[in-house]
C-alpha positions as a Markdown table, in Angstrom:
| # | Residue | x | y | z |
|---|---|---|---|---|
| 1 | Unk | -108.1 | 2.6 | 117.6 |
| 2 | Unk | -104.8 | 1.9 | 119.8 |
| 3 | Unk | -102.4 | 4.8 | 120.4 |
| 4 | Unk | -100.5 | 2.5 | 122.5 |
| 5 | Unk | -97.7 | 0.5 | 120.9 |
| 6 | Unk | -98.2 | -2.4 | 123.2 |
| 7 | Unk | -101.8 | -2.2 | 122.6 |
| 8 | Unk | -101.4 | -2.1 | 119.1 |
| 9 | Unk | -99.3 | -5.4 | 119.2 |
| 10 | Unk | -102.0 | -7.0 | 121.4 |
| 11 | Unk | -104.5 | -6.6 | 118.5 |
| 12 | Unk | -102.1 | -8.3 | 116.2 |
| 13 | Unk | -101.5 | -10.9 | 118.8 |
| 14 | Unk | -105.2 | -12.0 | 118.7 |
| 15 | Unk | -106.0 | -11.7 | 115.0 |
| 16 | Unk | -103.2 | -13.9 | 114.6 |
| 17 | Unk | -104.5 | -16.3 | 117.2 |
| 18 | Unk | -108.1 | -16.4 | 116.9 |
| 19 | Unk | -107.2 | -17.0 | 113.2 |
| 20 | Unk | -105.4 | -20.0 | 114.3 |
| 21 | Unk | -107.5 | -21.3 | 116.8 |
| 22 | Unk | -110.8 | -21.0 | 114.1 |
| 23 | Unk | -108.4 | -23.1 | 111.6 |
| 24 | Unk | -107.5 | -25.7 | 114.8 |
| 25 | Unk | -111.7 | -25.5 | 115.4 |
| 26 | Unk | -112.6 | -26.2 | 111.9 |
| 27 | Unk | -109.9 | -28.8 | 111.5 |
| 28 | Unk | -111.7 | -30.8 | 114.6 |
| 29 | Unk | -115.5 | -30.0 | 113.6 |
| 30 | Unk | -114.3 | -31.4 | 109.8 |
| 31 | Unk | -112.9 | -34.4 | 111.6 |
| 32 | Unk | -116.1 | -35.4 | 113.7 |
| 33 | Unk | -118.3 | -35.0 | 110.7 |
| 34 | Unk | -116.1 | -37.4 | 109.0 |
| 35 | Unk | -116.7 | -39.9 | 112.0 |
| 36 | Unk | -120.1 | -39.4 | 111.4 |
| 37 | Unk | -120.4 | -39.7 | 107.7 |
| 38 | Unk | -118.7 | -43.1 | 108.0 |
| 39 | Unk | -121.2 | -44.4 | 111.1 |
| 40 | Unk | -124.1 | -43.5 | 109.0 |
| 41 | Unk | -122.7 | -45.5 | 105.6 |
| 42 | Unk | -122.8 | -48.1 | 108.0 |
| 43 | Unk | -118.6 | -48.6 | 107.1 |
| 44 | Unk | -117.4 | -50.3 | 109.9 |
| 45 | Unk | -113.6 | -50.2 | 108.8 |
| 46 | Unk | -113.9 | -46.4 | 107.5 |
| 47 | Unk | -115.5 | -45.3 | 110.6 |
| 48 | Unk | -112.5 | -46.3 | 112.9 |
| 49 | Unk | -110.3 | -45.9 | 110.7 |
| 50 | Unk | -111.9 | -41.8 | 111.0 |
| 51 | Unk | -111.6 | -41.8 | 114.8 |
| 52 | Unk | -108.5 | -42.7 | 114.8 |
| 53 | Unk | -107.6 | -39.8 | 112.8 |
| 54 | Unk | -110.3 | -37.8 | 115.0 |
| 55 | Unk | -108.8 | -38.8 | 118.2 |
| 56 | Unk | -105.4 | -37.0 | 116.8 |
| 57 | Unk | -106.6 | -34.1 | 115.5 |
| 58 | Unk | -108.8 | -33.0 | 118.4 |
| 59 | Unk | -105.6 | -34.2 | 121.0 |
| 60 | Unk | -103.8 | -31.6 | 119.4 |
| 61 | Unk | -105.7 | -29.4 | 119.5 |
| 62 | Unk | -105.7 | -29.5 | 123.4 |
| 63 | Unk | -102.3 | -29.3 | 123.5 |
| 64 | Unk | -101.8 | -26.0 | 121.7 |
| 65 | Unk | -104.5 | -24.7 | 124.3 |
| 66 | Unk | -107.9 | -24.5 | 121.9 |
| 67 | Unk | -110.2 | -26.8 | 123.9 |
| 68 | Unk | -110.2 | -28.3 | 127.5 |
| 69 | Unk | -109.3 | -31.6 | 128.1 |
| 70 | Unk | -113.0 | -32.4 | 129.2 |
| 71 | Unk | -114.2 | -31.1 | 126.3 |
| 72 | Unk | -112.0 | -33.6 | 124.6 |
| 73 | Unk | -112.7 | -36.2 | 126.2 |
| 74 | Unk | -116.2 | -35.9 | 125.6 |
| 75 | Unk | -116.2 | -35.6 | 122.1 |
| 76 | Unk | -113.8 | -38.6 | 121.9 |
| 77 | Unk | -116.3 | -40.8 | 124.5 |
| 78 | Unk | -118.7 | -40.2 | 122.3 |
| 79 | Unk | -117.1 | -40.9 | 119.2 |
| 80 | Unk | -116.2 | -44.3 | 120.0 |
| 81 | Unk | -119.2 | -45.0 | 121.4 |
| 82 | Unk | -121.1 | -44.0 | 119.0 |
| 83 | Unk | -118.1 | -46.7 | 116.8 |
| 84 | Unk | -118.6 | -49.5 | 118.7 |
| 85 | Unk | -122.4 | -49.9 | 118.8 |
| 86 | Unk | -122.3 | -50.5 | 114.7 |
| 87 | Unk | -121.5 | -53.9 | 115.3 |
């Protein structure tokens, strides 16, 4: 255990974030599945209608710093490409 204050505060500092980031994390994974449900119900208008809402929720997550842009943009390629070939 930390004697240290500051390293006392730097294990409260983390908790706090790595419990944010997991919430950020599951918010994204939930989002994706969502996509996913609605491409395999073959629900054209549900499944854009969830990568739109994807699209947001995984942008902000790369703002506030839990993924990396690539990663992002990645998972949104595939998304809508995996969208547009219901048709």
């Amino acid at each position: 255990m930390a004697n240290i204050k500051s390293a006392k505060k730097r294990i409260l500092v983390n908790r706090t974030r790595a419990e944010r980031n997991k919430a950020i994390k599951s918010g994204v994974k939930t989002a994706i599945k969502k996509v996913y449900a609605a491409v395999d119900s073959k629900d054209k208008a549900a499944a854009s209608a969830a990568l739109l809402n994807a699209t947001s929720v995984i942008d902000k997550a790369v703002s506030k710093g839990v993924y990396h842009k690539n990663f992002a943009s990645r998972k949104v390629s595939r998304l809508a490409k995996t969208v547009n070939q219901m048709a």
